[in-house]
N, C-alpha and C positions, 0 to 999 in steps of 0.2 A: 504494500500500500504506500510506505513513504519510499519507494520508488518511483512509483507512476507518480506523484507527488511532486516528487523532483524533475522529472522528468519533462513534468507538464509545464511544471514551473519554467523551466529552461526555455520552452516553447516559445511560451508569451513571452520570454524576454527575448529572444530573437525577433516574436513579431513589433513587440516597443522596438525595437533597436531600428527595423526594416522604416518604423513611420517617422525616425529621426527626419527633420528634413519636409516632411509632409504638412501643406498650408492647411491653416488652422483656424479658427474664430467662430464666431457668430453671425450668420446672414438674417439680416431681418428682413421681414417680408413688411411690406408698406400700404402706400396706399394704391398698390396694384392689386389689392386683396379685399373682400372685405371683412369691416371692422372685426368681426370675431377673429379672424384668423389672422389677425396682425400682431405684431413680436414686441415682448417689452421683457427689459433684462431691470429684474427689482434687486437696487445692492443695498442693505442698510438696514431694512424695513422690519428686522426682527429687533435690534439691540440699539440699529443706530450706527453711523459711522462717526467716531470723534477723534476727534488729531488737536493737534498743538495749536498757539496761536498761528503760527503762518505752518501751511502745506503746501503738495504739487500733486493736481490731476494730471493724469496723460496717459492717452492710448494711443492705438492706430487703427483708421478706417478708409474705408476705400465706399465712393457713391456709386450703386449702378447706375448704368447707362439705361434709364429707360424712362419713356414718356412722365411717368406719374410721379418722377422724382422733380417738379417744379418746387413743393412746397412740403414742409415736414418739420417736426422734433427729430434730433441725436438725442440730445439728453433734457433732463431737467434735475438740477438740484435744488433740494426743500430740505430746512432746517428747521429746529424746533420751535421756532417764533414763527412758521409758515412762509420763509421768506424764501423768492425763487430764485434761482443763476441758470437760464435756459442758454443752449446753444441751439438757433434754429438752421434749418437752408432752406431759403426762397430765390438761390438764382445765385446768392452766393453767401457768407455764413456771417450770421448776427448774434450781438450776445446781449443777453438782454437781463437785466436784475428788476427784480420786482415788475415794473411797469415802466420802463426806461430803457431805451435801445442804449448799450454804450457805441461811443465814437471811432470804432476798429475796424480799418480794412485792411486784411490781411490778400487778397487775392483780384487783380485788377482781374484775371483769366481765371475763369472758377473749372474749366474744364480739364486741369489739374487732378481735383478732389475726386473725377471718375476714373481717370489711366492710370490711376498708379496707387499704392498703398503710404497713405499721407500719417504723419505722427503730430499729435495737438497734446503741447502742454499748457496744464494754467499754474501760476505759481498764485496763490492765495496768501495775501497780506493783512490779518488782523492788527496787525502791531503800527502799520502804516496807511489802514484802511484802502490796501489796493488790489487791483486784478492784472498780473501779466503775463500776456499769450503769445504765444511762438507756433508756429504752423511749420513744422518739417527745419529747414536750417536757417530760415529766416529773423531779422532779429524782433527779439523782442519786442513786445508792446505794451505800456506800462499804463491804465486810467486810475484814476481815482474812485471810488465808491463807497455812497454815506451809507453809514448804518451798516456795515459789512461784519455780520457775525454767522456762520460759518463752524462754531464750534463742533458741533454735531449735526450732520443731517443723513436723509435718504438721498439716494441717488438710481433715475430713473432712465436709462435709456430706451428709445422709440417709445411707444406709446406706454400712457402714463394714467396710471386708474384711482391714483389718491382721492380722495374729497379735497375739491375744490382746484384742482389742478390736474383736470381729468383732459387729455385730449385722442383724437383721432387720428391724426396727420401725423403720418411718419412715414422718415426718408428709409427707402431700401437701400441696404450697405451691408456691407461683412467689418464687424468689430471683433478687436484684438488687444489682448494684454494691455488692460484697465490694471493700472498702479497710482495707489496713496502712498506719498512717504512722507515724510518732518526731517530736513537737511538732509541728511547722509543715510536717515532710514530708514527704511522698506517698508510701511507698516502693513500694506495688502496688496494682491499682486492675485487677479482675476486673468488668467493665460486664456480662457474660452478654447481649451483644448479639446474640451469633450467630445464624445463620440455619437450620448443620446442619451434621455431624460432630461427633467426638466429642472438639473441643481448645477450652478456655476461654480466650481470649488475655489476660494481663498487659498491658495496657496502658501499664503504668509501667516495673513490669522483669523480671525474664525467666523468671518460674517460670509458664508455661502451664501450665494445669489439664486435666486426665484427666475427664471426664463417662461414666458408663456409662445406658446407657436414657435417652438425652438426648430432652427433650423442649422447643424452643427456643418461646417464648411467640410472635414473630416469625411463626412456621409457622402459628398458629392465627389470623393476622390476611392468610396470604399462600395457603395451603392449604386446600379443601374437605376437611369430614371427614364420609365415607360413617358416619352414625348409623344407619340401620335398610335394613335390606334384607330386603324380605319378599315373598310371591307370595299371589295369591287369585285363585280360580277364577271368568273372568266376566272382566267388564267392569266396573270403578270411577272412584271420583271422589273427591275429596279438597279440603275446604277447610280455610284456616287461621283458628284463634278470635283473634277482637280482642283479647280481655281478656288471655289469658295463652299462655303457646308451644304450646299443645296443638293438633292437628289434629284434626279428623273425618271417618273416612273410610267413603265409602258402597260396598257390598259387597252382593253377592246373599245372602249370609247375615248383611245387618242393618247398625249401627252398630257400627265398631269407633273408639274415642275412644285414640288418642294422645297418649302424655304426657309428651315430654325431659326428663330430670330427667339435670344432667350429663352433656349430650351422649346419653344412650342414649335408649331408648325403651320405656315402659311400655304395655302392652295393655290397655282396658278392652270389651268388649262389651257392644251392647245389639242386640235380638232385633228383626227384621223380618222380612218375605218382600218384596224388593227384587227386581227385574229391570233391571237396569242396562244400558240400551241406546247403541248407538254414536251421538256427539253430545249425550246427556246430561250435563248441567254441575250440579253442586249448587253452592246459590245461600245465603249467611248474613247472616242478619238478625239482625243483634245487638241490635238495640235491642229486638226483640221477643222474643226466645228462640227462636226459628224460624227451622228450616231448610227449603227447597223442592231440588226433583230439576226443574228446568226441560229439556223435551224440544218444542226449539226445533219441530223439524219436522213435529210435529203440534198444536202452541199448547197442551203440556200441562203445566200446573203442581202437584207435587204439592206439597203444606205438612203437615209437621208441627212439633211442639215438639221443643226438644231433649232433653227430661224422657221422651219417652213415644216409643217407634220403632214405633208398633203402626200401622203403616201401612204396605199394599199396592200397589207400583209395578207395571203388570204387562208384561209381554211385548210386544215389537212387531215384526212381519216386517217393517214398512219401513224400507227403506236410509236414514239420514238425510241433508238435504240441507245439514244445516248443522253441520258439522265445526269443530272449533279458533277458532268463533265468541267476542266475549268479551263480556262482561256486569257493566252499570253498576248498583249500587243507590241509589235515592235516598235523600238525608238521612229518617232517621223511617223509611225503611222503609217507606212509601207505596206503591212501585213500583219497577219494574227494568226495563232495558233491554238487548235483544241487538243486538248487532250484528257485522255481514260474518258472514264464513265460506264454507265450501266446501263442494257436495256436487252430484253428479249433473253433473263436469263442469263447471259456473259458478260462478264467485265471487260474492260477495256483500260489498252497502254497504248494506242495510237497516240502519237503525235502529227495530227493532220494542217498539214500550213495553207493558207490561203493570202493570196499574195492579189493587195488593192489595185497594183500595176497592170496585171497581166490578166487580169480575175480568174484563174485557175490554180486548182488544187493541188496539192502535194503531201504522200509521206514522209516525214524525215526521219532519218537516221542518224539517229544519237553517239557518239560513239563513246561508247565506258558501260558500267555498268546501269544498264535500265534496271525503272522501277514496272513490277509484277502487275499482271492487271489489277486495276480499282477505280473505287469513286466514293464519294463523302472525304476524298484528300483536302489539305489546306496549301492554299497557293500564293503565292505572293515573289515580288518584285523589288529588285533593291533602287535606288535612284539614279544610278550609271545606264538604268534601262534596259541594260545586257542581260545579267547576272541575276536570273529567282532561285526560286527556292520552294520545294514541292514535300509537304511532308504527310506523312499516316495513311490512312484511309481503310477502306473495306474490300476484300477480294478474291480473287484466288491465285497460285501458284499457276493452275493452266488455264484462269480466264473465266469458268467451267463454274456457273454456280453450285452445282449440286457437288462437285468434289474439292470437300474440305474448304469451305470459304471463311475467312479468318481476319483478325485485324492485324495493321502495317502501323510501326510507330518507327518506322525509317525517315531519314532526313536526305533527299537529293538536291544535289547542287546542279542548275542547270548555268554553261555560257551559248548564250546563243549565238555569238560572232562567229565561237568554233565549232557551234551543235556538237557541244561535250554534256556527259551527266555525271557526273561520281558520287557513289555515295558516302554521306561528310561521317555520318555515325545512325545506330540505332537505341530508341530508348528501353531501357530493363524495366520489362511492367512486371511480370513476377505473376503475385498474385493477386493484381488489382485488380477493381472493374476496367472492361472492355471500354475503348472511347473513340470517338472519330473529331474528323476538324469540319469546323466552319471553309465552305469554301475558297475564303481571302484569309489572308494574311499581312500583318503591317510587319516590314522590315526597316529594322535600325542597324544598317551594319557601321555606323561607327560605335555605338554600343556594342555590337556584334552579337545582338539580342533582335527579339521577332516577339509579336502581338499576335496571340491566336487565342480562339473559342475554340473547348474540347466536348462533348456531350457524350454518354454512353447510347450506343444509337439502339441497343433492344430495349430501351424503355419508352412506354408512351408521354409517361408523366417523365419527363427528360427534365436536367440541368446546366446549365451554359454557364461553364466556369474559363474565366476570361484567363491566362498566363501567360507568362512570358516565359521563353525558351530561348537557350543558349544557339547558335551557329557553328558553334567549334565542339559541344558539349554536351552528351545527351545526358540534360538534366533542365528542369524549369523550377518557375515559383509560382504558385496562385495568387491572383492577383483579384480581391474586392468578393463583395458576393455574388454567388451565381444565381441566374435568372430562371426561372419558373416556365420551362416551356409544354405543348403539346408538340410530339414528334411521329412523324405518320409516314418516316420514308423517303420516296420518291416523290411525294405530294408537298414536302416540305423543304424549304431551302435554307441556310442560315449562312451570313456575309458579314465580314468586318470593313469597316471605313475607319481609314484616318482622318482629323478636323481638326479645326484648327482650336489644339486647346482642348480635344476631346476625340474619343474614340466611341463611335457610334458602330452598331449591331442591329441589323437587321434581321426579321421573321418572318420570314410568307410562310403562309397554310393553306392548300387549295383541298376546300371539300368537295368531292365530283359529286357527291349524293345532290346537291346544289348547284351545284358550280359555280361555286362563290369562295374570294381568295380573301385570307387576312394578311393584313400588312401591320407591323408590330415596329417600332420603332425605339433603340435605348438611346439613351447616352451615358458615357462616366466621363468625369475633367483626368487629364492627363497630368504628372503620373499617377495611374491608380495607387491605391494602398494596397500594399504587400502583407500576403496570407502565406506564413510559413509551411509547405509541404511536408507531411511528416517522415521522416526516416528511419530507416531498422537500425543503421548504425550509430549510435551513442558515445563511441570510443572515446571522440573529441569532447563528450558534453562537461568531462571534468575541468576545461580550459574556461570554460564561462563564470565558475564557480565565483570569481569575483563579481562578475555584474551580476549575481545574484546575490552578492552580498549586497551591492550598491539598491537592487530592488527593493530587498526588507531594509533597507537604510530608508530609505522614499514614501514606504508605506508607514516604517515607524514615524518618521517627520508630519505625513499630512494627522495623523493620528494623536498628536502633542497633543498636550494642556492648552487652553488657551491663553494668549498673552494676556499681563495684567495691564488695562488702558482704561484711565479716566474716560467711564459710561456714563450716560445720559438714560433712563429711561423715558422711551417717543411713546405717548399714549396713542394706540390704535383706533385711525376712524374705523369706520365700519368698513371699508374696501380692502384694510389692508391685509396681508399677509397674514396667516395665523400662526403658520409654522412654515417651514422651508416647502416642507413637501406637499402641504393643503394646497387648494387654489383658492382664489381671491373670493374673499365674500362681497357679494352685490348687497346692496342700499336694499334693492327690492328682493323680495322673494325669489330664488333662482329661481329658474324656467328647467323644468324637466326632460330630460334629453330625450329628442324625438332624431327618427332617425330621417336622412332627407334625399330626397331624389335633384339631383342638380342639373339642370337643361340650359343653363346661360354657362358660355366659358367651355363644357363640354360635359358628356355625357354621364353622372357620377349619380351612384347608388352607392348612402353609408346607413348602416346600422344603426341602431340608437347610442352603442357603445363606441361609434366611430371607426368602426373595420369596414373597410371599403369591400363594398358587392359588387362593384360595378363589373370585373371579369365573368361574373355567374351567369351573365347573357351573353350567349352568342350573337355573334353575328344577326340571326336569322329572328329569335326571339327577341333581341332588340329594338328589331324595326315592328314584328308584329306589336309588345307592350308599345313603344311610342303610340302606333298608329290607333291604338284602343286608348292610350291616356289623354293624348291629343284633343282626338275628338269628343270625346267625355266631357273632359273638361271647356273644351272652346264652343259647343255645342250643346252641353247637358244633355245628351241623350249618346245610347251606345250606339253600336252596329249589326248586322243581322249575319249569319254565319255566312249567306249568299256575297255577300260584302266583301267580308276577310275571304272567300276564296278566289273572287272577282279579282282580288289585288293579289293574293300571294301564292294560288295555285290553280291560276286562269288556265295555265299548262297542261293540268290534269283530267283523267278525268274523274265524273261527280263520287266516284269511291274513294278512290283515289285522294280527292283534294277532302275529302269529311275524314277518312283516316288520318290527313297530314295534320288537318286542324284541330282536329283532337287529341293527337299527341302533342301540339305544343301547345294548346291552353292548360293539358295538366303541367307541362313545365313548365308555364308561366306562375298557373295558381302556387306551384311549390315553391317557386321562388318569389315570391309576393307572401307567403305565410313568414319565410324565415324570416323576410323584412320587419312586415309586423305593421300593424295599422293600415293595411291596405290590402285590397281585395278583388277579384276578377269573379263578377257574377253573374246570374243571366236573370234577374229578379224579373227585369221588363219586360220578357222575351226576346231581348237585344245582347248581346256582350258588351259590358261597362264596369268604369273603377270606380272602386267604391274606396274612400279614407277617413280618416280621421286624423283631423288638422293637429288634436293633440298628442296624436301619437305618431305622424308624419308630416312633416314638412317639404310641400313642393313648388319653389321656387316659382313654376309657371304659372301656378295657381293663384300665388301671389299678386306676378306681376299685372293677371285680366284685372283682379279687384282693384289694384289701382288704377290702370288704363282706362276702365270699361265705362267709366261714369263723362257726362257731361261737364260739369263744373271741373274749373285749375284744379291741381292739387296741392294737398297742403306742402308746406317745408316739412314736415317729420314721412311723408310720402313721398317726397322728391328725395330726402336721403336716403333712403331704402332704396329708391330707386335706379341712384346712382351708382349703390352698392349692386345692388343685381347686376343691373348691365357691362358695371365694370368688371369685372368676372371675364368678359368676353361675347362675342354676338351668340345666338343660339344653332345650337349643336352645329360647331363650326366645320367639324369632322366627317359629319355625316351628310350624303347626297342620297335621297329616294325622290323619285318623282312626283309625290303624294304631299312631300313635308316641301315643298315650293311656296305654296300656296300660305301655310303658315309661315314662315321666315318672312316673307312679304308682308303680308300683316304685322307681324311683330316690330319690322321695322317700320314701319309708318306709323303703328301707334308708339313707337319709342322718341322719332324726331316731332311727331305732333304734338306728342304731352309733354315735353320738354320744353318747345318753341311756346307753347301758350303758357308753361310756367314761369318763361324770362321775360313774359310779356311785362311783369308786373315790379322788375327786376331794375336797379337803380345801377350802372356801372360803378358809380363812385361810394356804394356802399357792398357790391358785392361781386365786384371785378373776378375775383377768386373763383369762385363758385359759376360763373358764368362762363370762363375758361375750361372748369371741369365737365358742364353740363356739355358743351362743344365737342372738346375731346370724346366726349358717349357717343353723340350722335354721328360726329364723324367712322366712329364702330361700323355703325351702319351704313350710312352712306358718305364715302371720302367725299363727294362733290358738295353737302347741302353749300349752298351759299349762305342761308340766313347763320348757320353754324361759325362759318369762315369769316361772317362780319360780325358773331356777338363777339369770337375771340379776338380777331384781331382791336376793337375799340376797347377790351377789354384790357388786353398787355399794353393797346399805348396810354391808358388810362394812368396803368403801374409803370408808367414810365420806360417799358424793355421794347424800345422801339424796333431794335433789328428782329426779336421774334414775333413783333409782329408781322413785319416785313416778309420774313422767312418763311411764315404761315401761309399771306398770302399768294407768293409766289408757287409756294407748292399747291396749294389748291388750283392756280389756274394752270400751271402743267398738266395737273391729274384731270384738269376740266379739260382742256384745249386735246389731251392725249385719247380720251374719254368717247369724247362728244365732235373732235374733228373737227371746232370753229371756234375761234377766237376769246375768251373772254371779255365782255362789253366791257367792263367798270375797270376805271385803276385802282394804284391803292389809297392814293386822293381821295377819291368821289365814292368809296365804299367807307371811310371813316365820317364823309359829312354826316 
């Protein structure tokens, strides 16, 4: 026992050792969220923080880049006489005591505070009643401030839930190692290192910090985070663009162009008539602007540009032979190579070249040792262009499914100038689980390391463990957690991308019972955090003996007595903190946690407990619940069985489609009970959802009660409102033919109740708020103009003349690019 003990213990400090070095902090989520899910780190609020007559605050934070960071709280300090020291950003950073802006400009260019990781000290002066601030190496800046006492307070970063200094507005940033000291000493020292939960540990001494909506920076370098999930009818294909993080994905109804912006995912379309067949790989040629649809098992190559999709793939009854095959392009774009794959029973080691020059095909011949037939290999390319690298896969020694088909955890080295192969090494799997590769791979050969996803391919409930693998060295390291997939073969495909800043993973799923394809999108920030592999041999483990000394040194330290420091007891409003690990008590009676269906921003089902449902539908059950919650709700009445078959198994027939629809209304009904407060009934003689508001919360349902009525809506309706739709437009992800007709509506009554609510709206009282209300509508439609004109009179009101400028300008691009004719108005005659 005090082996495995030891043992284990040595592990984790290899994996400590591996995160040396790995970015750290806190990211708060702001006013891109709403208010419940916005982040606030509480330091103080159990004991109190007290220090000497004069101290020094200083952290370091970095602003993200994105729209809704005009206006926000960093921090607020509050001491025991209730008095405030806020640092705000509206454009650039203000510090404010009490009710007094002080006279500080530290930043003529505020756009500093988002490229880089910035350091803010305050030196706090009771002895000389001052405040002086340093922004990174700049100097000092020294004001005066009456009544500066400071002795003891809380300390409140982003949003702030005290009585009487309660706000909403907070800047999204990643904060880092928050230090109090008096002269030369330390006295708290908050690193934001953690990994998850919701306690900030004191390093130093003993006021651990309260975090709400924690979002540990650690998790985005150690966790995939699912960016887009979406479905398309058919069979698809997807590649990633060299120049910048956008994919393109090929669909039987054309090009749809992808575009991460902050982790999400933006939709563009372009028009084809595409037939996407099984074994079809789309192939990018970057250096030319052209894309090809390679259909290995008939030697068919289609090309087009990436400007122009007016191109016709067509149809093909044959079964393809060449499945999960991977594919080389050459430097310049010359030519491309397929090779292996599976189909019709044999594996394959073909290397079949196809040359853009000549358009004729060829075998080639490798000379060294080839690799044995297979497919589910991992492939990849080093950046000289020449020089990949082909490792693992599934297959057999003579090709021959049925004799002895086996897994390859070999590494070949291919040059293509000399069409050599050698193999570099193989890895000792022993007695592990069986695994194959994702079919890309990201190669670093000045590390002389490689990025690949491994999965055991005889499971269906499969896992996608991301690693890195040596080039000289058959040995690798796990790399973060691994992802949660469905695995079905030849039906499914799995790819790595590099990005910039991140390494994205892709999942197609094609179910033929349908013929409907998932598309599943991660991402992790680069470098991931390292997951020590375990070892049988130990030999060496007696050489770490001292950093296991240094570890029970670390755990005894955070473990100490508390220091002895003149305390203050801070009597608790009712909001605050009860203990570290309670959550905040409300003024009002909490609200009892209901669980919510989320349709603004994108498609999300949570439990009451907050466990996310939303993977529990498919695809196919997806769209039939919307299409029954929809109408329900937009309509108050259900729909008739003839209805739901008319839409989603017109294909059928009348047996056929009453069997389909009876099997997924009991899947609907069962997954509607585990939700809980909501129901799938036929009370009327109709199919309809039945809830209850107190025990579910559905966002769309919300939003008709506020829209539906004639009269303005109030201000506590219009912030709800701004809160839903800022979330995102409705189900942005999702295309059915049926859900048109809503989105349309939704957006017209989102720019109409909005535009009659600023009707009554004074600029110079609520500039602010009429910029936010613009930005929503613009959600929906980038063109409105009346949008374009409350914001821009709105920023020049606040004085930011160039964005208002900027505003404008981009509106009549998007208008003139749009619309095909000119913008009437300048930026003159739109502010009269």
């Amino acid at each position: 026992m005090k082996k495995r003990f030891l043992i284990s213990t040595l592990l984790l400090i290899i994996g400590f050792q591996n995160l040396v070095g790995q970015p750290y902090g806190l990211n708060f989520s702001g006013n891109e969220v709403i208010n419940e899910e916005r982040t606030s780190l509480m330091l103080g609020t159990k004991n109190g923080i007290c220090t000497p007559n004069n101290f020094t605050l200083e952290f370091d934070f970095k602003l993200n880049s994105i729209r809704e960071n005009y206006f926000g709280y960093i921090f607020r300090l509050i001491d025991i006489h209730d008095r405030n020291f806020d640092l705000v950003y509206n454009g650039s950073l203000k510090f404010i005591y009490g009710e007094t802006s002080l006279p500080v400009t530290l930043l003529n260019d505020s756009t500093g505070l988002f490229n880089r990781t910035n350091h803010l000290l305050f030196d706090f002066s009771l002895t000389d009643q001052s405040v002086s601030i340093q922004l990174n190496q700049q100097e000092k800046i020294t004001v005066k401030v009456d009544q500066l006492t400071l002795d003891c307070f809380e300390l409140h970063f982003g949003q702030c839930t005290k009585n009487g200094f309660r706000n909403k507005d907070v800047v999204s940033m990643r904060l880092s190692d928050v230090k109090i000291s008096s002269q030369t000493n330390l006295l708290h020292h908050w690193k934001l290192d953690e990994t998850e939960g919701k306690k900030a540990f004191d390093q130093i001494g003993s006021e651990n910090g309260v975090v709400t909506e924690p979002n540990w920076t650690i998790k985005n370098y150690t966790e995939w985070k699912n960016i887009s999930e979406t479905s398309w009818p058919g069979i698809i294909s997807i590649i990633k663009n060299k120049a910048d993080r956008s994919f393109t994905l090929f669909t039987n109804s054309g090009i749809q162009q992808f575009e991460p912006q902050s982790d999400t995912i933006n939709l563009r379309t372009k028009e084809g008539k595409f037939t996407i067949a099984h074994g079809d790989v789309a192939i990018p040629f970057h250096n030319r602007n052209l894309n090809a649809i390679l259909r290995l098992n008939s030697k068919n190559v289609f090309l087009f540009t990436n400007d122009s999709a007016n191109r016709t793939i067509p149809n093909t009854e044959n079964l393809t032979e060449y499945w999960h095959h991977n594919t080389y392009v050459y430097p310049e774009d010359t030519a491309f190579v397929g090779i292996g794959g599976y189909g019709m029973y044999t594996y394959k080691n073909l290397f079949q070249k196809y040359s853009l020059k000549t358009g004729e095909w060829e075998n080639l011949q490798l000379k060294g040792e080839g690799q044995t037939p297979r497919y589910l290999a991992g492939f990849g390319t080093a950046s000289d262009g020449i020089t990949s690298y082909l490792i693992g896969g599934y297959g057999s020694n003579s090709g021959d499914q049925l004799l002895k088909p086996q897994n390859y955890y070999d590494l070949f080295k291919i040059n293509w100038q000399e069409n050599t192969i050698e193999k570099v090494y193989e890895i000792p799997v022993e007695d592990s689980e069986p695994f194959v590769f994702g079919s890309e791979i990201i190669i670093n050969e000045k590390e002389g390391t490689f990025y690949a996803v491994v999965f055991n391919q005889l499971k269906f409930n499969a896992e996608l463990q991301l690693i890195e693998g040596s080039l000289t060295k058959p040995e690798f390291t796990k790399l973060g957690k691994p992802i949660s997939i469905e695995f079905s073969d030849v039906a499914t495909q799995v790819s790595l991308h590099p990005g910039n800043g991140l390494i994205y993973c892709t999942v197609i799923n094609h179910d033929a019972s349908i013929n409907e394809s998932t598309l599943d999108i991660y991402s992790i920030h680069t470098p991931p955090g390292l997951v020590p592999v375990s070892k049988n041999d130990f030999s060496s483990a007696w050489l770490l003996l001292p950093l296991l000394a240094i570890g029970f040194t670390i755990l005894l330290l955070r473990r100490r007595k508390k220091q002895i420091l003149p305390t203050v007891k801070i009597d608790e409003p009712a909001a605050a903190v009860q203990t570290e690990e309670q959550t905040i008590v409300a003024t009002v009676k909490a609200e009892k946690p209901r669980a919510k269906i989320r349709l603004f921003g994108k498609f999300q089902v949570l439990k009451k407990d907050g466990t996310d449902f939303s993977k529990s539908f498919s695809p196919l059950l997806k769209e039939i619940f919307l299409y029954l919650l929809l109408n329900t709700l937009r309509y108050n009445k259900g729909l008739s069985s003839g209805k739901l078959d008319e839409i989603f198994w017109f294909d059928k027939s009348k047996s056929s489609a009453r069997n389909n629809r009876s099997v997924n209304i009991i899947k609907i009904k069962g997954l509607l009970n585990e939700i809980g407060g909501i129901e799938l009934n036929k009370k009327t003689g109709n199919w309809e959802i039945d809830f209850d508001s107190e025990k579910i919360c559905i966002d769309y349902a919300d939003f008709l009660k506020i829209t539906s009525g004639k009269n303005k809506i109030s201000k506590p309706e219009a912030e709800y409102l701004k809160t839903l739709v800022g979330t995102g437009t409705f189900l942005p992800n999702l295309e059915y033919d049926w859900l048109d007709s809503f989105k349309s509506e939704i957006s017209n009554k989102v720019i109409d109740t909005f535009l009659k609510y600023t009707e009554d709206l004074k600029v110079t009282e609520h500039a602010e708020e009429m910029i936010e209300i613009a930005d929503d509508i613009f959600l929906f439609d980038p063109i409105d103009e009346s949008a374009m004109i409350l914001k821009c009179k709105a920023l020049h009101y606040l004085g930011k003349h160039s964005l208002a400028k900027n505003t404008y300008e981009l509106f009549r691009k998007k208008y003139e690019d749009l619309l095909s004719e000119k913008y009437a108005y300048t930026f003159s005659e739109i502010l009269e």
